[in-house]
C-alpha positions as CSV (number, residue, x, y, z in Angstrom):
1,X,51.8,-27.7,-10.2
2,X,48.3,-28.2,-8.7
3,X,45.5,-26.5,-10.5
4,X,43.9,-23.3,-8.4
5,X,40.7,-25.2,-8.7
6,X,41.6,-28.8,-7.9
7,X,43.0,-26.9,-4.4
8,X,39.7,-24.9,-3.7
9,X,37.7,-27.9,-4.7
10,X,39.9,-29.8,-1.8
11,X,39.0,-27.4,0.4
12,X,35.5,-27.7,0.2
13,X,36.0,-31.1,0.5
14,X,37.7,-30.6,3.9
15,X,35.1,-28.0,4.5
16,X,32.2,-29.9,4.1
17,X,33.4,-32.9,5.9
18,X,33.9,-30.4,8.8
19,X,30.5,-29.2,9.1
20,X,29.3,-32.6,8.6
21,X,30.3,-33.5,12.2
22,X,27.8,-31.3,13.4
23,X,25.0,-33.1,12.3
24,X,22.6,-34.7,13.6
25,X,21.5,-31.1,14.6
26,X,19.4,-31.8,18.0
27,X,16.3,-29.4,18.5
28,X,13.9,-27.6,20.7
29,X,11.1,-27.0,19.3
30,X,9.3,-24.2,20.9
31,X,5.9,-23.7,19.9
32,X,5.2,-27.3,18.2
33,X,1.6,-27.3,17.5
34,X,1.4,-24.0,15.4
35,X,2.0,-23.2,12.2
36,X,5.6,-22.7,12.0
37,X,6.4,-25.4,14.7
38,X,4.4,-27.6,12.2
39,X,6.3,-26.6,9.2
40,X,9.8,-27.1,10.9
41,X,8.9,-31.0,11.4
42,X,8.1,-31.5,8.0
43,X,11.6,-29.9,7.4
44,X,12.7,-32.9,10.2
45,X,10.7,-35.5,8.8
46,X,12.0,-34.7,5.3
47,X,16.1,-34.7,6.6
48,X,15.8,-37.3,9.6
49,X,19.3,-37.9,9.1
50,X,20.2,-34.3,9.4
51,X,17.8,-33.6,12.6
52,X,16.8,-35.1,16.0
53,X,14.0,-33.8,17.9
54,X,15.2,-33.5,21.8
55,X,12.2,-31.7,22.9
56,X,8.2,-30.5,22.2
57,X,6.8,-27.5,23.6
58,X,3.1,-26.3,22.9
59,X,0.7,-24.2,24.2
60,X,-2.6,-26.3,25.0
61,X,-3.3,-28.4,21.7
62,X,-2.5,-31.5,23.7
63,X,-4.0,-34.1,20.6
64,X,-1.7,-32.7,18.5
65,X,1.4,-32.6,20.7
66,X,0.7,-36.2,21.7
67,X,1.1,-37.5,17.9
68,X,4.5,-35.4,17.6
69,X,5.6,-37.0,20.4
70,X,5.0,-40.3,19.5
71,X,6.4,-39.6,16.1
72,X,9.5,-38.1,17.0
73,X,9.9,-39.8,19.9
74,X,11.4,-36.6,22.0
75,X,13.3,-37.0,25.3
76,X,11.5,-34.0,26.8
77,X,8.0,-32.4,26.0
78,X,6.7,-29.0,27.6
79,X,2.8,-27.9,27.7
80,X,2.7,-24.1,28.5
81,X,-0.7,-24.0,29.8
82,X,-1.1,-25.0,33.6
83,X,-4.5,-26.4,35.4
84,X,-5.0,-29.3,36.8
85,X,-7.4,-30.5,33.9
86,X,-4.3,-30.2,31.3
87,X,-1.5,-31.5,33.4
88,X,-4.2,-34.9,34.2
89,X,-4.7,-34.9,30.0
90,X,-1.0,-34.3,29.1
91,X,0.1,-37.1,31.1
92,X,-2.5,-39.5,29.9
93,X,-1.7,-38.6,26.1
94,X,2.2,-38.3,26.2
95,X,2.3,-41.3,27.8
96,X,-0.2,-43.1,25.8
97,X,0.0,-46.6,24.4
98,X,1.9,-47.9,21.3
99,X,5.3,-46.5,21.9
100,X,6.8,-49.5,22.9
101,X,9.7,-50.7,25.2
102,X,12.4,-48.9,23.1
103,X,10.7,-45.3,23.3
104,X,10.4,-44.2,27.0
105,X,8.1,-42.0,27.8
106,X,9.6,-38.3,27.8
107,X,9.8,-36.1,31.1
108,X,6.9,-33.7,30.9
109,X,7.0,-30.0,32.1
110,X,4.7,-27.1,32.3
111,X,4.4,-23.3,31.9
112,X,6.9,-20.8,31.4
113,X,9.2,-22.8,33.7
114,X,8.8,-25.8,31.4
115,X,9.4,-23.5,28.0
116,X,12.6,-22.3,29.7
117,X,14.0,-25.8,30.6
118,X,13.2,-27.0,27.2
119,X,15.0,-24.5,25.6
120,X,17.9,-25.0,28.0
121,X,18.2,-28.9,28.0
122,X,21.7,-29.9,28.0
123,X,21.6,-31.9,25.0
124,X,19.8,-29.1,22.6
125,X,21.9,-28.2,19.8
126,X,19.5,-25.2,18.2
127,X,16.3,-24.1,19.6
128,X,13.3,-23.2,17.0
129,X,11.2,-20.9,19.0
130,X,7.8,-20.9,17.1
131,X,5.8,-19.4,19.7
132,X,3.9,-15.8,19.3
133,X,4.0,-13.3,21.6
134,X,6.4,-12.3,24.2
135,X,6.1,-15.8,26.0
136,X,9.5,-16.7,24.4
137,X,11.3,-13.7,25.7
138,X,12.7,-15.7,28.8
139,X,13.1,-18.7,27.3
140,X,15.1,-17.3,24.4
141,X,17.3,-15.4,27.2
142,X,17.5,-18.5,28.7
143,X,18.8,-20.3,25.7
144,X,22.0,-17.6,24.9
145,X,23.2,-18.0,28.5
146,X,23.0,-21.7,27.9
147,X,24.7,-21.1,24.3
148,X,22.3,-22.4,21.9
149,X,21.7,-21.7,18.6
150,X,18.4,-19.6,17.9
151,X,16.3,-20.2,15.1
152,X,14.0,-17.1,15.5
153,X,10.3,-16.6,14.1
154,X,9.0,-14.7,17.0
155,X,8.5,-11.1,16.0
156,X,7.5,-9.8,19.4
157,X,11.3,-11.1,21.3
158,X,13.2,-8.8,18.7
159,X,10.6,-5.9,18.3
160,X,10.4,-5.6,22.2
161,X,13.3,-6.5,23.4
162,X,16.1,-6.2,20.7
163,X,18.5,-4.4,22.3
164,X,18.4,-7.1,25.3
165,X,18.5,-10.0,23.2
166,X,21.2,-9.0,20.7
167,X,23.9,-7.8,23.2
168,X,23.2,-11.2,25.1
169,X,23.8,-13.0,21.7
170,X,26.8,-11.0,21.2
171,X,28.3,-11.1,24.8
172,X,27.7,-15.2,24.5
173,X,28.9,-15.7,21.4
174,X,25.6,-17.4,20.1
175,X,24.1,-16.6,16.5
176,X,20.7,-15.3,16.3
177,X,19.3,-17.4,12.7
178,X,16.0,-15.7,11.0
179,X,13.4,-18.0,10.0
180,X,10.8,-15.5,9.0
181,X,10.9,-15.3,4.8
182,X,12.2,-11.9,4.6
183,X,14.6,-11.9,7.0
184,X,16.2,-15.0,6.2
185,X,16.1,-13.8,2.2
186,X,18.6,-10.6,3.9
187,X,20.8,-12.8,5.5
188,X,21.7,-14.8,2.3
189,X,22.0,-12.2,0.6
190,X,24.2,-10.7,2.9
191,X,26.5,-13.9,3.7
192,X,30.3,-13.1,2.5
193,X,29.2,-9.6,2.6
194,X,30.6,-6.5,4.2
195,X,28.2,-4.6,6.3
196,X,30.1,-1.0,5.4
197,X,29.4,-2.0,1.8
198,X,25.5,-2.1,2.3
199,X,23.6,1.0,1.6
200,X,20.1,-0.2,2.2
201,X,18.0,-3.3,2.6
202,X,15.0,-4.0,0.8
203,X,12.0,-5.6,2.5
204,X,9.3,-7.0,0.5
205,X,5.6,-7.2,0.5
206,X,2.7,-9.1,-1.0
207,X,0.7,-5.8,-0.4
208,X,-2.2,-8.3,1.6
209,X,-5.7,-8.7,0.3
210,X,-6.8,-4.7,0.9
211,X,-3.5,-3.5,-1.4
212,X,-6.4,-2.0,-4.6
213,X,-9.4,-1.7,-2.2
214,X,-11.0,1.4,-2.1
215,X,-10.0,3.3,0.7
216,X,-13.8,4.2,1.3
217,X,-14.3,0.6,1.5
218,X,-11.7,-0.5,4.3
219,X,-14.1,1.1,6.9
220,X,-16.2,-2.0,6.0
221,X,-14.5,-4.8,5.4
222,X,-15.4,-7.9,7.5
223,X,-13.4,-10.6,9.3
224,X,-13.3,-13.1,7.2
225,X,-12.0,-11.4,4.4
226,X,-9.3,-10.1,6.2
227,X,-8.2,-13.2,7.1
228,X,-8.0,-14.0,3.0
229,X,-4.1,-13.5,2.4
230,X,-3.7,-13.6,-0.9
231,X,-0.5,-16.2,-0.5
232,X,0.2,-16.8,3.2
233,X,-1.4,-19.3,5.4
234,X,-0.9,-17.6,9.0
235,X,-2.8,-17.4,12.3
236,X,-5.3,-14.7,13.0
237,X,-3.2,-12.0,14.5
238,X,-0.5,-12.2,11.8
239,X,-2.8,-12.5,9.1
240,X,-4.6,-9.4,10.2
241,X,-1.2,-7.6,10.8
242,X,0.1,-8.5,7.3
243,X,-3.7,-7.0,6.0
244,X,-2.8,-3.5,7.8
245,X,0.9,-4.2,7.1
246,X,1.6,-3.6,10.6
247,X,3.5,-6.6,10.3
248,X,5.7,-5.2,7.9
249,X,6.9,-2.3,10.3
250,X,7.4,-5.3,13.1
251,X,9.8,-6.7,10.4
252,X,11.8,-3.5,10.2
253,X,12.5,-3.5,13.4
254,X,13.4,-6.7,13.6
255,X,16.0,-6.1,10.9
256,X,17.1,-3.5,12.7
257,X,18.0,-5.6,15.2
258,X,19.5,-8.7,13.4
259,X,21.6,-6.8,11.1
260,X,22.6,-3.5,12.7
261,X,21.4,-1.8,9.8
262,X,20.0,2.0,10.7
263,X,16.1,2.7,10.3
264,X,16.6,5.3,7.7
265,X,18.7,2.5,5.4
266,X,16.2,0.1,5.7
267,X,13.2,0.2,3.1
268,X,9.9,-1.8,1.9
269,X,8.2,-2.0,-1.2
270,X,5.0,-4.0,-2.4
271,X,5.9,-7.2,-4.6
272,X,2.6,-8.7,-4.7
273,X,3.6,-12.6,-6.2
274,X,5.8,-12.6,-3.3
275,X,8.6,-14.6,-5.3
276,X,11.0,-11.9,-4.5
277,X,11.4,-12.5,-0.3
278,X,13.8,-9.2,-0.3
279,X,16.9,-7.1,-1.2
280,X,20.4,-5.6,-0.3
281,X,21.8,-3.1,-2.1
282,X,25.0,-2.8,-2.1
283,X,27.7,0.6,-2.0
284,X,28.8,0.0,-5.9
285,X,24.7,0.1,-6.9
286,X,24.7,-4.0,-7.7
287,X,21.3,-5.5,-5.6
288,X,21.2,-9.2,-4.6
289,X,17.8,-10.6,-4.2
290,X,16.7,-14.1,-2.8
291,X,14.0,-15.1,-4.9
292,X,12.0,-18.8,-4.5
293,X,8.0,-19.8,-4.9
294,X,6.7,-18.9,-1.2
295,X,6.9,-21.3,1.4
296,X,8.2,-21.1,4.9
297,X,10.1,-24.7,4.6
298,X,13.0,-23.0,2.7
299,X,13.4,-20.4,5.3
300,X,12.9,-23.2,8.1
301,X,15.4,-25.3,6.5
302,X,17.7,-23.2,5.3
303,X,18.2,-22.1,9.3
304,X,18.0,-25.8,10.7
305,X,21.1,-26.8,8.2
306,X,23.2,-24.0,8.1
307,X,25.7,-23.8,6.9
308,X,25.0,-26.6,4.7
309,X,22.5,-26.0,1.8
310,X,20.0,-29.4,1.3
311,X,18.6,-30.9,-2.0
312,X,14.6,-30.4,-0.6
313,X,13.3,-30.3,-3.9
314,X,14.8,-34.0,-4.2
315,X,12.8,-34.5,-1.4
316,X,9.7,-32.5,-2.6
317,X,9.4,-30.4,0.4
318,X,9.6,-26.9,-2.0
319,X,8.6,-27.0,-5.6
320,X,11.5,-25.0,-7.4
321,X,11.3,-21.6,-9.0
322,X,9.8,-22.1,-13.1
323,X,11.0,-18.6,-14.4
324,X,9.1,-19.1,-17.4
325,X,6.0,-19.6,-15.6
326,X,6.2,-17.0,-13.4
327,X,6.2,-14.5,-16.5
328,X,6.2,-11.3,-15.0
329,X,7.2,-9.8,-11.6
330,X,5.3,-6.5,-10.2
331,X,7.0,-3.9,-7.9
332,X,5.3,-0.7,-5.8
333,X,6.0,1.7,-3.5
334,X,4.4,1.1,-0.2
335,X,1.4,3.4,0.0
336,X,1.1,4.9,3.6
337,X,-2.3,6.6,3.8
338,X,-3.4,3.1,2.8
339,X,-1.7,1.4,5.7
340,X,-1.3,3.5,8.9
341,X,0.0,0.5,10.9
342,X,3.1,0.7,9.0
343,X,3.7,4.4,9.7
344,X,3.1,4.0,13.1
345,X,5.4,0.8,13.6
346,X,8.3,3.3,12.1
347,X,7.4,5.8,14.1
348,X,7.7,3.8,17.5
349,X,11.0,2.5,16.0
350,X,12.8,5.8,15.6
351,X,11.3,7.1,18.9
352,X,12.8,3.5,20.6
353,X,13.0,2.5,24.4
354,X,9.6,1.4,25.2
355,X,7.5,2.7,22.3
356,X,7.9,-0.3,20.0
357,X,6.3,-2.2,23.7
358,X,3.2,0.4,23.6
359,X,2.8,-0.2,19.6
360,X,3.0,-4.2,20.4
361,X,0.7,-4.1,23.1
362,X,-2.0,-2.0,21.1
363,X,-1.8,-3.7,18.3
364,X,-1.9,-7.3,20.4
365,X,-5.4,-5.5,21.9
366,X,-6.8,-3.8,18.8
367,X,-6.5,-6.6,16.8
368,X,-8.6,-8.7,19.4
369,X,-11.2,-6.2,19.3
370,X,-11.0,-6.8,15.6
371,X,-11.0,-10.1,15.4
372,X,-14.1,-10.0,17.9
373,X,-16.4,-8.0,15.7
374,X,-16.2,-5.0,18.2
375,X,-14.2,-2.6,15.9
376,X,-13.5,-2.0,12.2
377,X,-10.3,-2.6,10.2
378,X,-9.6,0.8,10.3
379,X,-10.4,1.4,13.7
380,X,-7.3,-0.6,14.8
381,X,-4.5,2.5,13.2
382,X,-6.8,4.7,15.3
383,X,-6.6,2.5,18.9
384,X,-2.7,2.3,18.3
385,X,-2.0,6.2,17.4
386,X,-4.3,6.8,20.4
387,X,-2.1,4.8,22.5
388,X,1.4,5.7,21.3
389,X,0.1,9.5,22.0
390,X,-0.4,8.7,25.7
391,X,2.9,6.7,26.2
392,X,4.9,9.6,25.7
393,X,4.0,10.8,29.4
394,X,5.8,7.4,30.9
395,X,7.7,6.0,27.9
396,X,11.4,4.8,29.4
397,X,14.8,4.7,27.1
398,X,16.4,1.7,28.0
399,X,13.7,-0.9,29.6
400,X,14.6,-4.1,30.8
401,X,12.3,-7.1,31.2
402,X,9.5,-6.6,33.3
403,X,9.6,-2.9,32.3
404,X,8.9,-4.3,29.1
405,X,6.5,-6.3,30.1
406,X,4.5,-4.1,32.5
407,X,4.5,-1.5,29.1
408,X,2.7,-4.5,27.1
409,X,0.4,-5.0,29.4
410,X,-0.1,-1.3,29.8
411,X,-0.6,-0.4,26.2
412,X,-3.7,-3.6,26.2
413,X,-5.5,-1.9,29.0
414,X,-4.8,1.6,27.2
415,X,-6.2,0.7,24.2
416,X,-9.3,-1.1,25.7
417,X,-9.8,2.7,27.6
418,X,-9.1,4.4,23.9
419,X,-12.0,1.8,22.3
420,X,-14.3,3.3,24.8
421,X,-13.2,6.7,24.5
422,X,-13.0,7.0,20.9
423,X,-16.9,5.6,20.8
424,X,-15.5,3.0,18.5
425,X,-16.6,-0.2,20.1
426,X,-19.5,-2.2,18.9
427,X,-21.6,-5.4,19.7
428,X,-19.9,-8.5,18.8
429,X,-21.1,-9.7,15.6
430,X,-20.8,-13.1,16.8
């Protein structure tokens, strides 16, 4: 008789052969030019036999876009800034010299309209949408009617809009993949799992660079040195949101969202090496963690491939985990009077409908003013609370789209009025 393992191991075979049929994996790559977008085609660049780029979009770095595009050679490239100056520039650069006559010259798009058709293109397999802010609302909406794969590391389209996205995902059939580091350290943790046999999930943070200031100090801390993350290499506004850990509320929402996993069973606690990405515990007390040195390719990749796992330290696009070096892992609880942000993110959460769009907003406004020199660190808690206070006179349950988007847009004007109210704007310090 055949051996129980020889059969399984034929399986796998059969399995693996399967999945193989899906590759090439053809991608959209929403939001090219930034960080992420840049990240996802070194994952491309490392696997070139796993992925095809079909399409590029960006927002206005035009010199960089033009040297993806003549790298990966995509069939469709989309610029989401639209003048005259950068539809004359884009044209000259995409179809710039050196491509040669076996790489035509890709059809070129612009603004939303141009985000949504790349997203949508008939040949896309999986769209990466890489873009911040709620620009890739309508493009991601766009992509689940058209039954594409989403590789999501857009806080703002879950946060704001969850309850629209998901039940579109779920009424099309189309899975929803996390690329953000925590997220995606959940969802292998929960593959093969039962969600009745989860009793909490465990978000992780690195704590940012104020986790032992003085909280006398925080009043006075300066741009630049919140923009210091400890581990992380973001842009601005995230990097300021992971120094207030507002970004760590946005990320319970989101989980929320991607999991179906109830506020009050989802929790966070400070790891400040950040080689622990985050937990699930399970029903019977056992935890599973996901655990790897920090680096967004693993995430990146790990969605890009699914369900395949790929060798990328063969490849050296991760350096793997040395135990022995790390030595010793730290864990704390989450200190709230030290982070307001985060209190407030859960509070807009439980209270739901258009409140996590007012907290979005403020925080997209505040943060600005920050950023600016115009307010202090601490100022931006303040602005937000301010904000959330007054939305409760027009906050709506169940907003759709431009509701949504009108709220956004109201909470940025709100908190500008706030600023001036509260006496806490200042000159620019340049």
């Amino acid at each position: 008789m055949e051996r129980n393992d020889q059969k399984e191991a034929g399986h796998w075979a059969t399995d693996q052969m399967a999945v193989m049929q899906n590759f090439p994996r053809r991608i959209a790559v929403l939001g090219s030019t930034g960080s992420i977008g840049r990240q996802t085609l070194d994952v491309v660049r490392c696997f070139p036999e796993y992925f095809e780029v079909v399409a590029l979009a960006a927002h206005s770095n035009l010199s960089l876009l033009a040297k993806q595009v003549e790298e990966f050679a995509p069939a469709f490239v989309a610029c989401f800034v639209e003048t005259p100056a950068i539809r004359e520039e884009a044209r000259r650069l995409v179809s710039g010299g050196g491509r040669g006559e076996r790489r035509p010259v890709p059809q070129l798009a612009f603004g939303l309209s141009g985000l949504v058709e790349a997203a949508t293109l008939p040949q896309v397999d999986l769209v990466v949408v890489a873009t911040s802010g709620l620009v890739a609302l309508e493009p991601v909406m766009a992509a689940i009617q058209a039954g594409k794969t989403i590789a999501l590391a857009n806080k703002e389209t879950l946060v704001m809009a969850g309850h629209l996205v998901m039940e579109a995902a779920r009424r099309a059939g189309v899975a929803i993949l996390p690329i953000d580091s925590e997220h995606s350290a959940l969802w292998q943790c929960l593959r093969g799992e039962e969600g009745a046999e989860v009793r909490r999930l465990i978000l992780t943070a690195s704590g940012g660079p104020f986790r032992q200031t003085p909280l006398t100090e925080l009043p006075s801390v300066t741009v630049a040195q919140a923009l210091a993350h400890p581990t992380w290499r973001m842009g601005p506004k995230i990097t300021v949101d992971s120094a207030t850990l507002m970004n760590k509320g946005l990320e319970v929402i989101e989980a929320h969202w991607l999991f179906s996993v109830p506020y009050d069973r989802i929790e966070v606690v400070i790891q400040p090496e950040s080689i622990i990405h985050s937990m699930v515990e399970f029903i019977d007390g056992s935890i599973k963690m996901q655990a790897s040195l920090p680096s967004m390719h693993l995430p990146i990749l790990d969605a890009l491939s699914y369900p395949l796992r790929l060798d990328a330290a063969a490849r050296s696009l991760i350096r793997p985990l040395d135990w022995v070096q790390v030595a010793r892992l730290h864990f704390e609880p989450l200190d709230v009077a030290r982070f307001p942000c985060y209190r407030l993110a859960r509070e807009a959460a439980e209270l739901g409908g258009t409140y996590p769009c007012a907290l979005v907003g403020a925080d997209e406004e505040a943060v600005a003013l920050f950023l600016a020199g115009q307010i202090s660190l601490t100022d931006i808690a303040r602005l937000i609370e301010a904000v959330l206070e007054r939305h409760a006179a027009v906050a709506q349950a169940q907003p759709d789209i431009p509701v949504i988007l009108q709220t956004r847009d109201w909470a940025r004007q709100m908190a500008q009025e706030q600023a001036a109210a509260l006496g806490v704007v200042r000159q620019a310090t340049g």
